[in-house]
PAROFI-95322 format. One record per atom (N, C-alpha, C): x, y, z; atom name; residue number from 1; residue in one letter. Coordinates in steps of 0.2 Angstrom, whole numbers, plus 5000, padded with zeros to 4 digits. Example, Ala and Ser with C-alpha at 12.3 -4.5 7.8 and 13.67 -1.06 7.14 Angstrom:
! PAROFI-95322
@X->5066, Y->4972, Z->5039, at->N, i->1, aa->A
@X->5062, Y->4978, Z->5039, at->CA, i->1, aa->A
@X->5066, Y->4984, Z->5039, at->C, i->1, aa->A
@X->5064, Y->4989, Z->5035, at->N, i->2, aa->S
@X->5068, Y->4995, Z->5036, at->CA, i->2, aa->S
@X->5064, Y->5000, Z->5039, at->C, i->2, aa->S
***
This chain:
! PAROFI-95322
@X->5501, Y->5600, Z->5059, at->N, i->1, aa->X
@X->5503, Y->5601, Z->5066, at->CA, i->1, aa->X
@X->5510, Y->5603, Z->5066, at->C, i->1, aa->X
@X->5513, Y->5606, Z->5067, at->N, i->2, aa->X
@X->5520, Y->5610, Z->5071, at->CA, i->2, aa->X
@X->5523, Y->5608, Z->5079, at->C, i->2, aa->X
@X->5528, Y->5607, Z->5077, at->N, i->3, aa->X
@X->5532, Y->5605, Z->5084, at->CA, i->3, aa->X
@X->5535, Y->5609, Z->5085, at->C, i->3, aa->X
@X->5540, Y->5612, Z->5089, at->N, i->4, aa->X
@X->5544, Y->5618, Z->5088, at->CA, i->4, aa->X
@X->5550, Y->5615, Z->5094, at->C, i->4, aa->X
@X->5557, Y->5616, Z->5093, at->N, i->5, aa->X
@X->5560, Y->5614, Z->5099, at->CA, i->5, aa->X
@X->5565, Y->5620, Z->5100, at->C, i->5, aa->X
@X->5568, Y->5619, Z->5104, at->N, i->6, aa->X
@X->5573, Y->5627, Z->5109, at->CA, i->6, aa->X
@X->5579, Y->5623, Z->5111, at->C, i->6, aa->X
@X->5583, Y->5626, Z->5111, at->N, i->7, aa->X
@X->5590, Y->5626, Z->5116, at->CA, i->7, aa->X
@X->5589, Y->5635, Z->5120, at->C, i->7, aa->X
@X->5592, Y->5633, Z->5127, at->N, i->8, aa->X
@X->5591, Y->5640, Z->5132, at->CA, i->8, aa->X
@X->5598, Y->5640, Z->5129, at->C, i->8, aa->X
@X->5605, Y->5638, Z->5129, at->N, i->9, aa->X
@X->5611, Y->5640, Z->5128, at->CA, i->9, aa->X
@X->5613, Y->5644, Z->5124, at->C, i->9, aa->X
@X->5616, Y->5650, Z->5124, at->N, i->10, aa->X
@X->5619, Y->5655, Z->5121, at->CA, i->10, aa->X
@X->5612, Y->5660, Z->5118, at->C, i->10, aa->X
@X->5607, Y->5660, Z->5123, at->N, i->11, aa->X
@X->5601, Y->5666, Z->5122, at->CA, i->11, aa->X
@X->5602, Y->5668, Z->5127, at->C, i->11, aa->X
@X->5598, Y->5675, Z->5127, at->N, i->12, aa->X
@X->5597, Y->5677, Z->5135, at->CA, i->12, aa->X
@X->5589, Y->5676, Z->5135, at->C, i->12, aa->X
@X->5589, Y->5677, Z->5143, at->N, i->13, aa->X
@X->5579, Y->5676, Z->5144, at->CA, i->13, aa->X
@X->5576, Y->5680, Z->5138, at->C, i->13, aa->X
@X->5577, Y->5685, Z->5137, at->N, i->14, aa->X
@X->5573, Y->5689, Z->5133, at->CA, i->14, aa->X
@X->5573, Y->5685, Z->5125, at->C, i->14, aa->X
@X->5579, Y->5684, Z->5123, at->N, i->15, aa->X
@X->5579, Y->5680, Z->5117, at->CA, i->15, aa->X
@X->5575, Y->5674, Z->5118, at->C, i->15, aa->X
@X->5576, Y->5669, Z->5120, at->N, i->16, aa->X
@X->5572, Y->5662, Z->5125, at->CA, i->16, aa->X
@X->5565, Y->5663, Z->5124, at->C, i->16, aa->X
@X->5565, Y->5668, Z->5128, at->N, i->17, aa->X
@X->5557, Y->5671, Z->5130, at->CA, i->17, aa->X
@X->5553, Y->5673, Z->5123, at->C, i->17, aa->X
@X->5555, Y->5677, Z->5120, at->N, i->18, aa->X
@X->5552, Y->5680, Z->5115, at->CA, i->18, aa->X
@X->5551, Y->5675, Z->5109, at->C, i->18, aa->X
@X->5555, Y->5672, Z->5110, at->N, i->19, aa->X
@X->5555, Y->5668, Z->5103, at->CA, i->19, aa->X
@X->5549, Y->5661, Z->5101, at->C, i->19, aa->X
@X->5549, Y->5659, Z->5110, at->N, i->20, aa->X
@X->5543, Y->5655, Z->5112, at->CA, i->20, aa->X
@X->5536, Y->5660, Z->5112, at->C, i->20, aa->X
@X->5537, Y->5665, Z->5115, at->N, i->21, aa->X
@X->5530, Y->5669, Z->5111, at->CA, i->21, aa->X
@X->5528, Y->5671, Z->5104, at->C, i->21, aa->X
@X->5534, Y->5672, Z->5101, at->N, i->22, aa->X
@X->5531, Y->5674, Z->5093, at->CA, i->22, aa->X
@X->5530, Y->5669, Z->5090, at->C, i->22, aa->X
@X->5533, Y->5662, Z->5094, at->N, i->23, aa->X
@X->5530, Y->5656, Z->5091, at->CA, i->23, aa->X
@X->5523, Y->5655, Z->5090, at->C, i->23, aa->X
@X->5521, Y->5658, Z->5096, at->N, i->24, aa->X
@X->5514, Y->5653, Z->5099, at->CA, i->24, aa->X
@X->5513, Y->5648, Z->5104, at->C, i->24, aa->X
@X->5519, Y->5646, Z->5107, at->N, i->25, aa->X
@X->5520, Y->5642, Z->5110, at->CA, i->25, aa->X
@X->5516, Y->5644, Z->5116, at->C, i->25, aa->X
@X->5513, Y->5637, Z->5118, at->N, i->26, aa->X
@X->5507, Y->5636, Z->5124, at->CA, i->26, aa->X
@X->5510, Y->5631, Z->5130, at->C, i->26, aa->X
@X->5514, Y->5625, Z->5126, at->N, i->27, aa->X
@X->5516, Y->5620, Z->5130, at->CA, i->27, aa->X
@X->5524, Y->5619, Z->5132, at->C, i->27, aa->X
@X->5527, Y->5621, Z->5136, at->N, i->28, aa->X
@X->5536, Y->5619, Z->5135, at->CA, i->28, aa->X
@X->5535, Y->5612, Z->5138, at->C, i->28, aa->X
@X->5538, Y->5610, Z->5135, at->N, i->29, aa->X
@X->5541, Y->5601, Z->5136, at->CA, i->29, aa->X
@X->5547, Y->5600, Z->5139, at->C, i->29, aa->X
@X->5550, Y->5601, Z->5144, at->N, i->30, aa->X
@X->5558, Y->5602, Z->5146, at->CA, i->30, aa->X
@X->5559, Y->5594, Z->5143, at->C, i->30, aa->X
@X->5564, Y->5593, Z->5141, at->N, i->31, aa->X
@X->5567, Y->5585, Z->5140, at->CA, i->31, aa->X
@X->5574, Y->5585, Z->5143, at->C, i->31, aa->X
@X->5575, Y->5588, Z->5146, at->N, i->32, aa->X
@X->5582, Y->5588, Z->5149, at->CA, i->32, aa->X
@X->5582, Y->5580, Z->5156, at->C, i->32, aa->X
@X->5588, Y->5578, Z->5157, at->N, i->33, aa->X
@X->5586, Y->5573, Z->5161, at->CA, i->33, aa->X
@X->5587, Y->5580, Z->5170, at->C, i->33, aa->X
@X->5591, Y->5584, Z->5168, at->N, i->34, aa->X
@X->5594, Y->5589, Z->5174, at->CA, i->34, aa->X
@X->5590, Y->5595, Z->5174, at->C, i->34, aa->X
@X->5585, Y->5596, Z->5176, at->N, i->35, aa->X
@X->5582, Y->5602, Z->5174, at->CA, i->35, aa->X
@X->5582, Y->5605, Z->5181, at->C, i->35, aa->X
@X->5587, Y->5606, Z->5185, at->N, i->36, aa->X
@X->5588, Y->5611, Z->5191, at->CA, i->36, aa->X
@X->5595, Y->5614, Z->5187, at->C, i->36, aa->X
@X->5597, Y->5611, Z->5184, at->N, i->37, aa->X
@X->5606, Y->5613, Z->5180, at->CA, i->37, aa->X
@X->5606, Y->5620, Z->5184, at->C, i->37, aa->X
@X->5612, Y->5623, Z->5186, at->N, i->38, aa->X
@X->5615, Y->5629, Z->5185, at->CA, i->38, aa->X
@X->5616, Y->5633, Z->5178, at->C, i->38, aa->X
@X->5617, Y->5630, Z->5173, at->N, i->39, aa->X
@X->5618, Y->5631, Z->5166, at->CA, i->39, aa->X
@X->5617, Y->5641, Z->5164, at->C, i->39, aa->X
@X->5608, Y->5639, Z->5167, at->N, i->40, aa->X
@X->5607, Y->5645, Z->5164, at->CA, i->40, aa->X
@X->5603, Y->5646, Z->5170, at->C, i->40, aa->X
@X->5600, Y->5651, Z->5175, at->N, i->41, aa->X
@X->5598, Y->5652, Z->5181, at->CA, i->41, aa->X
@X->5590, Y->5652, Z->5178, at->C, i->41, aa->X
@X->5589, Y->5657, Z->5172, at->N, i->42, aa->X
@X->5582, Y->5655, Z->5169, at->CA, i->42, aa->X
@X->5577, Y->5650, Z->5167, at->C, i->42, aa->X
@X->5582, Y->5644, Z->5166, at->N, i->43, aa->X
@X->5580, Y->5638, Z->5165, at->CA, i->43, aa->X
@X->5579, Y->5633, Z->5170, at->C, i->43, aa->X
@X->5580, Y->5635, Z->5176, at->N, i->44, aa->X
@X->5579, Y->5630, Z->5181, at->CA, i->44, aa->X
@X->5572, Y->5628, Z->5182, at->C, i->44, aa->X
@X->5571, Y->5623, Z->5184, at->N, i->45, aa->X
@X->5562, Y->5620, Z->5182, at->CA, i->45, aa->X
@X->5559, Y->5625, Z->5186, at->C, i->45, aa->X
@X->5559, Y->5626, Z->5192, at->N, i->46, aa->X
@X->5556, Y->5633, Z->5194, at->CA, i->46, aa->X
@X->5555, Y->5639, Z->5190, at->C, i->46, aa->X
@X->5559, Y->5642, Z->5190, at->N, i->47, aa->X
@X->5559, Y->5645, Z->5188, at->CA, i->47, aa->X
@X->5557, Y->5648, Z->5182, at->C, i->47, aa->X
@X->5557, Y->5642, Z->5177, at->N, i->48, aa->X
@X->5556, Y->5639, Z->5171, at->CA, i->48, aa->X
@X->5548, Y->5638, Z->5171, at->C, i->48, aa->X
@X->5544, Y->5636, Z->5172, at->N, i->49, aa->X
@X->5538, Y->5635, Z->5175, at->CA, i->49, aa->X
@X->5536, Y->5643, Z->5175, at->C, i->49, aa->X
@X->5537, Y->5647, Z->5179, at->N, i->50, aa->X
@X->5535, Y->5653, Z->5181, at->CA, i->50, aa->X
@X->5533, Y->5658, Z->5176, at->C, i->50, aa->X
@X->5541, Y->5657, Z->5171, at->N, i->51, aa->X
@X->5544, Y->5662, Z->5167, at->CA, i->51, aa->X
@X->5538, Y->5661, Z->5161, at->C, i->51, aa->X
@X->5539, Y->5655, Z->5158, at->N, i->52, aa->X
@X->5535, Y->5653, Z->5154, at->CA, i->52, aa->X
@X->5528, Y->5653, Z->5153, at->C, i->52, aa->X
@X->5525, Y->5654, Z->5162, at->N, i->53, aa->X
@X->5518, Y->5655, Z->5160, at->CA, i->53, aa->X
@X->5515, Y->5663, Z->5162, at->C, i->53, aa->X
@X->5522, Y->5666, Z->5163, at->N, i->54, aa->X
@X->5518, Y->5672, Z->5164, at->CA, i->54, aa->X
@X->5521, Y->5677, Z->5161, at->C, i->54, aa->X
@X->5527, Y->5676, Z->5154, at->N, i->55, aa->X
@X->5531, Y->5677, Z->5150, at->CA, i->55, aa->X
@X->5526, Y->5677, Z->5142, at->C, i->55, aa->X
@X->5525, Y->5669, Z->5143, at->N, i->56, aa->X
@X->5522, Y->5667, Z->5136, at->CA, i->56, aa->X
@X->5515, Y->5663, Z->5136, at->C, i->56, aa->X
@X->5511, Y->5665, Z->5144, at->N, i->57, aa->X
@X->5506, Y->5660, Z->5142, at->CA, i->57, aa->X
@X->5508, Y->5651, Z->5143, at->C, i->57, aa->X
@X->5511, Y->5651, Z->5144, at->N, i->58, aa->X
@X->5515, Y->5642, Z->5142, at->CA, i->58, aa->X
@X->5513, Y->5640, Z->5147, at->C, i->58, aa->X
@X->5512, Y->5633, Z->5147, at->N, i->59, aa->X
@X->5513, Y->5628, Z->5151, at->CA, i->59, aa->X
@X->5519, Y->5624, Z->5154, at->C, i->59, aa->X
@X->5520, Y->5624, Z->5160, at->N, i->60, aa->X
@X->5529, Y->5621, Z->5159, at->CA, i->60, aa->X
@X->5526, Y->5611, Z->5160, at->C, i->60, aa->X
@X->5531, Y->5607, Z->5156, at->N, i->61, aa->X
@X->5529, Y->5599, Z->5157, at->CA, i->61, aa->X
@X->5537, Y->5596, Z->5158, at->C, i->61, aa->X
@X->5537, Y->5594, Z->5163, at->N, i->62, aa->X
@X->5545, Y->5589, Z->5162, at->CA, i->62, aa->X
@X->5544, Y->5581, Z->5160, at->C, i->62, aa->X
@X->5548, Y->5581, Z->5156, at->N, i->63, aa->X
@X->5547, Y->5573, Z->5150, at->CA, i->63, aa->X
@X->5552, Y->5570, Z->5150, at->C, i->63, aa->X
@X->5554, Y->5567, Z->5160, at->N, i->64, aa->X
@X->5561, Y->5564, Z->5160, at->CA, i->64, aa->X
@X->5562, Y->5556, Z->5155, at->C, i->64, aa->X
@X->5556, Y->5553, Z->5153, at->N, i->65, aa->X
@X->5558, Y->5548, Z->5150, at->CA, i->65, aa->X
@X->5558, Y->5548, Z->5143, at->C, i->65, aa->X
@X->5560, Y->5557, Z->5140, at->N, i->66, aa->X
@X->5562, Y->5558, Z->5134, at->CA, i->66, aa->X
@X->5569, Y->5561, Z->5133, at->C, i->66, aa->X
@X->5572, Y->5559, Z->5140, at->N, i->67, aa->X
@X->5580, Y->5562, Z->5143, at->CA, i->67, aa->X
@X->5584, Y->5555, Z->5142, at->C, i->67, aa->X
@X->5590, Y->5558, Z->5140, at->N, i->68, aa->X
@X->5595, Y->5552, Z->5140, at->CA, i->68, aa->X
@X->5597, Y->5551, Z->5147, at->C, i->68, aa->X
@X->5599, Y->5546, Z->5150, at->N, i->69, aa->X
@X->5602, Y->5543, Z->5155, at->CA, i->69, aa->X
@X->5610, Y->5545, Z->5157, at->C, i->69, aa->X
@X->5611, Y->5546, Z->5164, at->N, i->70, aa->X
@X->5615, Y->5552, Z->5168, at->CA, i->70, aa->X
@X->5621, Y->5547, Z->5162, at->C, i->70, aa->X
@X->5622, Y->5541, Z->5162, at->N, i->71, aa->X
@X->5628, Y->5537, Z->5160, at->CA, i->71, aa->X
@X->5628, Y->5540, Z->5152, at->C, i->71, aa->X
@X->5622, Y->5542, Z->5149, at->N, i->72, aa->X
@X->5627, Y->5542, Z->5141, at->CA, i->72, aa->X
@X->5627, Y->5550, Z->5140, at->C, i->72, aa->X
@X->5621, Y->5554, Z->5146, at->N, i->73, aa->X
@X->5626, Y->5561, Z->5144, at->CA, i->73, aa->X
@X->5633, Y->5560, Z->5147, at->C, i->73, aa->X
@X->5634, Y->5558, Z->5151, at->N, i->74, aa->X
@X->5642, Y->5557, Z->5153, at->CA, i->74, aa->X
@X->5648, Y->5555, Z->5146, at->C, i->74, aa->X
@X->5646, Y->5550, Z->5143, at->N, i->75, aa->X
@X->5648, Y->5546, Z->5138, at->CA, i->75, aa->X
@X->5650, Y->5552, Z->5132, at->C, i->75, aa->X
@X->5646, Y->5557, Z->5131, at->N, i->76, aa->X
@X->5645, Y->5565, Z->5128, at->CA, i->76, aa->X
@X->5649, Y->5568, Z->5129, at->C, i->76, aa->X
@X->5650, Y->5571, Z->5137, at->N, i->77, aa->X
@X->5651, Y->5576, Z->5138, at->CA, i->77, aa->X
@X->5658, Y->5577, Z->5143, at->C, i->77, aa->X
@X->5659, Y->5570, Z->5147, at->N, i->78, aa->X
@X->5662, Y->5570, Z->5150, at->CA, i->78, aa->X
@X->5669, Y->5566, Z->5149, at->C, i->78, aa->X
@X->5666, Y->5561, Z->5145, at->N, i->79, aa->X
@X->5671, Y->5557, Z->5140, at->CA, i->79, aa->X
@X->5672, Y->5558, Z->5133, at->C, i->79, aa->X
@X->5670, Y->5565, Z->5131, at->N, i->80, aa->X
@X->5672, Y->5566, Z->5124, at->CA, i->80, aa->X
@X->5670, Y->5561, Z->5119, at->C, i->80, aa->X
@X->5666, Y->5558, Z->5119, at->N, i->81, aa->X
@X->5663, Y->5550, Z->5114, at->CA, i->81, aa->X
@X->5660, Y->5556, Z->5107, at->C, i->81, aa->X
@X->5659, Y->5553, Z->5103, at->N, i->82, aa->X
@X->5657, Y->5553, Z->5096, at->CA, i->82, aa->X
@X->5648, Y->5555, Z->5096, at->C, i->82, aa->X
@X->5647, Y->5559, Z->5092, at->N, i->83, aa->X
@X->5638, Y->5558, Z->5091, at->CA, i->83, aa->X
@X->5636, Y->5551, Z->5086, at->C, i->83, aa->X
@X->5641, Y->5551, Z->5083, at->N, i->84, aa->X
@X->5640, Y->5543, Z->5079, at->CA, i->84, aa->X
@X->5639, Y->5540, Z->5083, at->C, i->84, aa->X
@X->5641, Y->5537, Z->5090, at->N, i->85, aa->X
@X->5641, Y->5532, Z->5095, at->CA, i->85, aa->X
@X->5634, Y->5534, Z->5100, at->C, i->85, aa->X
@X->5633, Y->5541, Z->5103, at->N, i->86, aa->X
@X->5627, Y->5544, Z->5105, at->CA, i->86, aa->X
@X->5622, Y->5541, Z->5100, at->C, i->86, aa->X
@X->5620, Y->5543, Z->5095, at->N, i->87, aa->X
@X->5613, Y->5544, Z->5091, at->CA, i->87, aa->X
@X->5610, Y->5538, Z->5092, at->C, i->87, aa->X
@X->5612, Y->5533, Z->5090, at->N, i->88, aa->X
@X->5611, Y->5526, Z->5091, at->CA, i->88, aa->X
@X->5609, Y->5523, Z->5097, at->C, i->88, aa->X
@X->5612, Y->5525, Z->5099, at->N, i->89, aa->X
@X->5612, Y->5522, Z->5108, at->CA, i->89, aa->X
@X->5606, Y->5527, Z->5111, at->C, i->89, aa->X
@X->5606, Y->5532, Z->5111, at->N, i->90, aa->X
@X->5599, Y->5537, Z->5114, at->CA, i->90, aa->X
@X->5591, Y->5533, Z->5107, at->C, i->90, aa->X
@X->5593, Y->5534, Z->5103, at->N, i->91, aa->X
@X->5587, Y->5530, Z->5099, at->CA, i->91, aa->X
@X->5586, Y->5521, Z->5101, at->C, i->91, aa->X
@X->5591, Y->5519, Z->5105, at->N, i->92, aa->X
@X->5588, Y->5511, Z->5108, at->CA, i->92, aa->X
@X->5584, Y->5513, Z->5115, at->C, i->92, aa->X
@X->5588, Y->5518, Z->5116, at->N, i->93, aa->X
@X->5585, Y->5521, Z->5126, at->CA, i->93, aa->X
@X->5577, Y->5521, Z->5123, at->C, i->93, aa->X
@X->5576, Y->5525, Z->5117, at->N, i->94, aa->X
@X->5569, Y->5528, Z->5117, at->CA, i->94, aa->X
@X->5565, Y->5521, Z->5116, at->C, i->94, aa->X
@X->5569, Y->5516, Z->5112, at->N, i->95, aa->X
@X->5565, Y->5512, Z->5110, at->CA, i->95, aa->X
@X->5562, Y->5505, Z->5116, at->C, i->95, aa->X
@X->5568, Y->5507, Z->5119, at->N, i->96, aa->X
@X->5568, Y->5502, Z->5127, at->CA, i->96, aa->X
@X->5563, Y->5504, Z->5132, at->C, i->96, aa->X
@X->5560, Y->5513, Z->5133, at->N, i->97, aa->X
@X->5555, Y->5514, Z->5135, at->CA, i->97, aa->X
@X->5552, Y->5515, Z->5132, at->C, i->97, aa->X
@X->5550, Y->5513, Z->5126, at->N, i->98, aa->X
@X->5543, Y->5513, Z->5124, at->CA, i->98, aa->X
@X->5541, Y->5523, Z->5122, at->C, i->98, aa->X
@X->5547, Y->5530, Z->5125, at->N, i->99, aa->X
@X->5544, Y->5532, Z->5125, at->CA, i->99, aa->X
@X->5540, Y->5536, Z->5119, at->C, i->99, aa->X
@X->5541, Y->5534, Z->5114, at->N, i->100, aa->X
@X->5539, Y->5540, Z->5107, at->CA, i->100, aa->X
@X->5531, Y->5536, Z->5107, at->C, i->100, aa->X
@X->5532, Y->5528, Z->5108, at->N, i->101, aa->X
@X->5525, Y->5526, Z->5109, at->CA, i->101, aa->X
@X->5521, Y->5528, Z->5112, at->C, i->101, aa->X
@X->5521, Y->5529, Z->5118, at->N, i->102, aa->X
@X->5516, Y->5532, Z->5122, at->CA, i->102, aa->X
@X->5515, Y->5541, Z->5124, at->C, i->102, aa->X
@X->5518, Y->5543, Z->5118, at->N, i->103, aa->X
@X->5516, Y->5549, Z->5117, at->CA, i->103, aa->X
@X->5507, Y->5549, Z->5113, at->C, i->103, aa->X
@X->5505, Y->5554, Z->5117, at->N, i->104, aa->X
@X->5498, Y->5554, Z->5113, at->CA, i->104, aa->X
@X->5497, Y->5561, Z->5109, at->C, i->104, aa->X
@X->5494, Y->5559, Z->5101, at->N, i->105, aa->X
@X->5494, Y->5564, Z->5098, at->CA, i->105, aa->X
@X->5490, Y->5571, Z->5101, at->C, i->105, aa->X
@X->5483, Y->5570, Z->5103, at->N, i->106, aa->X
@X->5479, Y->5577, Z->5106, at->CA, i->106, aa->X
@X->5483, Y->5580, Z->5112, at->C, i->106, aa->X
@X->5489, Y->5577, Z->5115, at->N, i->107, aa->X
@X->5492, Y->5582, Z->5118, at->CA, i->107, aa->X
@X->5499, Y->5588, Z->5117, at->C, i->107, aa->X
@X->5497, Y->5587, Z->5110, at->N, i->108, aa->X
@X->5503, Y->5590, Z->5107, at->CA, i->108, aa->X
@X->5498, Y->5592, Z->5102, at->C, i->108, aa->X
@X->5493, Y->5593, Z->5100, at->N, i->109, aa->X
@X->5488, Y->5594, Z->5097, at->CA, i->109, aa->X
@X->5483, Y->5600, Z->5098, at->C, i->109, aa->X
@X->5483, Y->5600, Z->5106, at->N, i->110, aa->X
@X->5478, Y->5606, Z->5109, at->CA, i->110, aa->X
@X->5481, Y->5613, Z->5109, at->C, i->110, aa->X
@X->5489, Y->5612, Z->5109, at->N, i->111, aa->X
@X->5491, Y->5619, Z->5109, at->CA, i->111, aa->X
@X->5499, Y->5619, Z->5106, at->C, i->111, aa->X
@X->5502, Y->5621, Z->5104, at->N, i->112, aa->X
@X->5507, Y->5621, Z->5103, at->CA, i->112, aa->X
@X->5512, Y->5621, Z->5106, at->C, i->112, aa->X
@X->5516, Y->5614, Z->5105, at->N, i->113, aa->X
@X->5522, Y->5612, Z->5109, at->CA, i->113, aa->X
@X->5529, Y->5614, Z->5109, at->C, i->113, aa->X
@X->5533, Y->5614, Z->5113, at->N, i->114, aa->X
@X->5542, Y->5616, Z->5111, at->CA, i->114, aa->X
@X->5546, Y->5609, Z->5115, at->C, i->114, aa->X
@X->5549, Y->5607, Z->5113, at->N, i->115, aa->X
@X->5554, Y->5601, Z->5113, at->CA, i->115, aa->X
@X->5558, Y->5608, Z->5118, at->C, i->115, aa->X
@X->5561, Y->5607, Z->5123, at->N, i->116, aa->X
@X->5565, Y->5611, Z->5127, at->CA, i->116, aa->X
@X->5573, Y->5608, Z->5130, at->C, i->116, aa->X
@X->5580, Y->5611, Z->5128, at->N, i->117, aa->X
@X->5582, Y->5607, Z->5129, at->CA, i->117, aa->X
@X->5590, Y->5611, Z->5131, at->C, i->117, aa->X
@X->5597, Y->5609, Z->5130, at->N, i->118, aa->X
@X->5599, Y->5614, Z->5134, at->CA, i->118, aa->X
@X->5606, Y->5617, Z->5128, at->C, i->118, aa->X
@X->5605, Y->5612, Z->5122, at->N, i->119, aa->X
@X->5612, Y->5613, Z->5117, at->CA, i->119, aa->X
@X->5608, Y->5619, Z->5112, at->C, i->119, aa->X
@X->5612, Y->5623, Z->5111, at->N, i->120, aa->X
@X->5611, Y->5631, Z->5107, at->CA, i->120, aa->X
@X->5607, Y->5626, Z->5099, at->C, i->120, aa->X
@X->5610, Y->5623, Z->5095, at->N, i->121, aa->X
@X->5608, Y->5620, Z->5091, at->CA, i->121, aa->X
@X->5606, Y->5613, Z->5091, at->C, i->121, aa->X
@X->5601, Y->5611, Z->5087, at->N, i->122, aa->X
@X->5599, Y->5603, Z->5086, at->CA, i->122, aa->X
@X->5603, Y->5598, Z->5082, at->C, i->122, aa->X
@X->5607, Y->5601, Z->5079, at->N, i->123, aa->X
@X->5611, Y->5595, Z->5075, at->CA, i->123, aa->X
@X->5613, Y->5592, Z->5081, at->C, i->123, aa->X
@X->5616, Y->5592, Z->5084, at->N, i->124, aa->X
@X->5620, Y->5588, Z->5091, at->CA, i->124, aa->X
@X->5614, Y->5586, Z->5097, at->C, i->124, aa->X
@X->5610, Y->5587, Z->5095, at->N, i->125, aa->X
@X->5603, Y->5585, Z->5100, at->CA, i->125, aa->X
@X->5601, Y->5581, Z->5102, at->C, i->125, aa->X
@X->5600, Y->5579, Z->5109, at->N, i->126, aa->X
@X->5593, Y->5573, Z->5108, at->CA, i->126, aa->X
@X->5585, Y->5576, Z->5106, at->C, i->126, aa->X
@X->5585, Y->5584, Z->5105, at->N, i->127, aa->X
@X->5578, Y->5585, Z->5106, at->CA, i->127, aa->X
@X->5576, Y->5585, Z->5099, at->C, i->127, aa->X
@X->5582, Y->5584, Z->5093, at->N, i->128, aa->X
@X->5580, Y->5584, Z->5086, at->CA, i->128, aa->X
@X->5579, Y->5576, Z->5084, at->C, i->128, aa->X
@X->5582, Y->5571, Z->5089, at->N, i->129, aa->X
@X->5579, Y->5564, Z->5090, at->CA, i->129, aa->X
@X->5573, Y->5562, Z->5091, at->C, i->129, aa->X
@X->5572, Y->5565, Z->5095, at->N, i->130, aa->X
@X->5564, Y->5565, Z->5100, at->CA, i->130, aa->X
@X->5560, Y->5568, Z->5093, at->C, i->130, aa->X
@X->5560, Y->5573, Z->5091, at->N, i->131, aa->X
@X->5555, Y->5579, Z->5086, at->CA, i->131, aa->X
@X->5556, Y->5573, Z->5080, at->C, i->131, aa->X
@X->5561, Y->5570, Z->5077, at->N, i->132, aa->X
@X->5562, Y->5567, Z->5071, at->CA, i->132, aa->X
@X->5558, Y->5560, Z->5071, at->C, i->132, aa->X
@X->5558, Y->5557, Z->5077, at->N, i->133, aa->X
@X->5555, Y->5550, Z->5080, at->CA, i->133, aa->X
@X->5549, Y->5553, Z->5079, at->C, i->133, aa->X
@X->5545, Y->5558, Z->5082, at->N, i->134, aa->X
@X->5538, Y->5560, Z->5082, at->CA, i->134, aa->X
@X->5536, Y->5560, Z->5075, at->C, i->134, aa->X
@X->5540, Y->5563, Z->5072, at->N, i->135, aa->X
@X->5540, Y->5565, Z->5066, at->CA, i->135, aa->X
@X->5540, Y->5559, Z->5060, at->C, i->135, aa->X
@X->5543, Y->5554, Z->5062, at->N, i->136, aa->X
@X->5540, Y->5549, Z->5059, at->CA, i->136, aa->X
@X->5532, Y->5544, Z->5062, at->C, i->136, aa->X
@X->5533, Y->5547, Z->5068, at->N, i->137, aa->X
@X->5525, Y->5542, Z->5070, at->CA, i->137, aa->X
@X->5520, Y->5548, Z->5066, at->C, i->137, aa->X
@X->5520, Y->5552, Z->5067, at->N, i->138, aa->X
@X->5515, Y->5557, Z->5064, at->CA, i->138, aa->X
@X->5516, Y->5562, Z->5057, at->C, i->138, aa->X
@X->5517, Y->5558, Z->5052, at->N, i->139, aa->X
@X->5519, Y->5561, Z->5046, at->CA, i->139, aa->X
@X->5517, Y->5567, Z->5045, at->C, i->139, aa->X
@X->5512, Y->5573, Z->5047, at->N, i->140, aa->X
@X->5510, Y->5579, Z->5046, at->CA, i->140, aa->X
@X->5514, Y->5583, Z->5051, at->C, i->140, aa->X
@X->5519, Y->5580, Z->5055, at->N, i->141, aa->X
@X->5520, Y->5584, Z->5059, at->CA, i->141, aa->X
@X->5526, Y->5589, Z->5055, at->C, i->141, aa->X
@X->5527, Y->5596, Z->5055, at->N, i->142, aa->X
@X->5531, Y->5599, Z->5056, at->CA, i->142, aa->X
@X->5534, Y->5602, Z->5060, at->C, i->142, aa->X
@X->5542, Y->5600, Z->5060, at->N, i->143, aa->X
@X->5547, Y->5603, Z->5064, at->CA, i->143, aa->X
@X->5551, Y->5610, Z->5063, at->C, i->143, aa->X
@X->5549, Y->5613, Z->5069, at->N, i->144, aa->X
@X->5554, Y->5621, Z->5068, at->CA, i->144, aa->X
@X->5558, Y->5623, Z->5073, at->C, i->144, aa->X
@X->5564, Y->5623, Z->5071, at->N, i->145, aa->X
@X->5570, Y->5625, Z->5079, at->CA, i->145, aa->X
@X->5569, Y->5631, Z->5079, at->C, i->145, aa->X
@X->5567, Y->5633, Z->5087, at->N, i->146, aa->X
@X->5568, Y->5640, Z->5088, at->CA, i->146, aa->X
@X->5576, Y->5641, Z->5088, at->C, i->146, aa->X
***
């Protein structure tokens, strides 16, 4: 099984877009906790939704309890904090809601998923937390950064 995850940041729609179709991708997972963001105008959950399914066949699905909390993207982004001091602390959030456990494998399983998210790369990500979490519940699973 393959999971696949995305940042929209420094693509354009066409990059975004294409890369989720050559994928195969069926399902976006937005994990963002802000998905109206200005950030990227093609990324906003409307739009996003639309783009996605009439772009690449997708489904759009928003997975706000696989989102970090408004206080520790703050902690990141606003107050310059460490990813040493993030990684830890979004891996307790995950473990406080329960949420990697109440992922079900056949829904990630029926069509092929994308972790969606809004940093160009995963090293500095919560969406390579989330994909590496699953990726321990489900040892077949394989991860691919768009």
């Amino acid at each position: 099984m393959k999971l696949y995850t995305i940042g929209f940041t420094q693509k354009s729609a066409q990059e975004f877009f294409e890369a989720l179709k050559q994928a195969g991708v069926r399902k976006l997972l937005d994990i963002r906790l802000n998905n109206t963001s200005q950030l990227s105008g093609f990324a906003k959950r409307d739009d996003l939704g639309y783009f996605a399914q009439s772009l690449c066949g997708a489904s759009y699905h928003h997975l706000p309890d696989l989102a970090p909390t408004q206080e520790l993207l703050d902690s990141m982004k606003k107050h310059k904090g460490s990813w040493e001091d993030y990684e830890p602390r979004f891996q307790a959030l995950m473990r406080e809601r329960r949420a990697i456990e109440r992922l079900k494998r056949p829904f990630f399983e029926e069509e092929p998923c994308c972790l969606l998210c809004s940093e160009a790369s995963p090293k500095h990500c919560h969406r390579r937390l989330v994909a590496e979490a699953l990726q321990r519940k489900w040892k077949d699973l394989e991860l691919i950064h768009l």
